[in-house]
N, C-alpha and C positions, 0 to 999 in steps of 0.2 A: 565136723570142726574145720574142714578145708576151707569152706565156703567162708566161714571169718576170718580166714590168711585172706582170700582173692579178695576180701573187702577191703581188707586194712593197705592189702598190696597198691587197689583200686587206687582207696583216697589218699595213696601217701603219692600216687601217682601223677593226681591231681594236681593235690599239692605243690608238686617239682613242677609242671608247666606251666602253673598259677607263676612260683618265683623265679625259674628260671636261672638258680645260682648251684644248684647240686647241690641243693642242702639234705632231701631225704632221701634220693635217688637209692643209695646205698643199701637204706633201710628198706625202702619202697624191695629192690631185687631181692632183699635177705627176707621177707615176707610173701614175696612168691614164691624161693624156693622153700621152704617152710611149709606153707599149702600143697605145693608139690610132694613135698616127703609127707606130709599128714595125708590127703589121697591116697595114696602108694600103700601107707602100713596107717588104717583108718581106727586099729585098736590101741595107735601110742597116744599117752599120756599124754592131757595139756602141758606139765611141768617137762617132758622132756620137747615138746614143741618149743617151747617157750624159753628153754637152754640152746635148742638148734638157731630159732631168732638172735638171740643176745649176740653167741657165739660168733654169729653168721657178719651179722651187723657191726661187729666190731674188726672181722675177720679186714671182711670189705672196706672199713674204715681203715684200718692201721696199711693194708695194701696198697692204697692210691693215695694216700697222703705221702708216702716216697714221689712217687710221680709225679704228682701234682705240683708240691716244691721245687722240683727240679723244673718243672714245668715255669712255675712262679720266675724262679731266681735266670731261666734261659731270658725272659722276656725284659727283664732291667738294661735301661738304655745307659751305656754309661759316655756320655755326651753333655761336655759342657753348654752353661746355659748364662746368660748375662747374673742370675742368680748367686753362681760362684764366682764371680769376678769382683 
């Protein structure tokens, strides 16, 4: 079952170089390490793979969306422009 984590990992991989905005990057990592731990213990359940992904996926998601914002909100130029005048 590992080898359909490295797939999914693959095309989500693809995917993100194809857009280039970090949209499945996230998901892409939380589906490698996924494969990783299915490899490792090769008699666990799809259903609890499948909770490790969610979990993992969301973990990474809710983690860099702090950063990211902070990241967003550093880059705002606050510089008038003949627009405000």
């Amino acid at each position: 079952m590992a080898w359909i984590w490295f797939l999914v990992a693959l095309t989500l991989l693809i995917v993100e170089l194809v857009t280039v905005q970090l949209v499945c990057i996230w998901v892409c990592l939380a589906a490698f390490v996924t494969a990783l731990i299915a490899a490792i213990f090769p008699s666990m359940g799809i259903v609890w793979q499948i909770v490790i992904f969610v979990a993992l996926s969301a973990l990474l998601l809710v983690a860099t969306r702090r950063v990211a914002k902070k990241m967003i909100e550093n880059k705002k130029i606050n510089q008038a422009t003949n627009v405000d005048l």
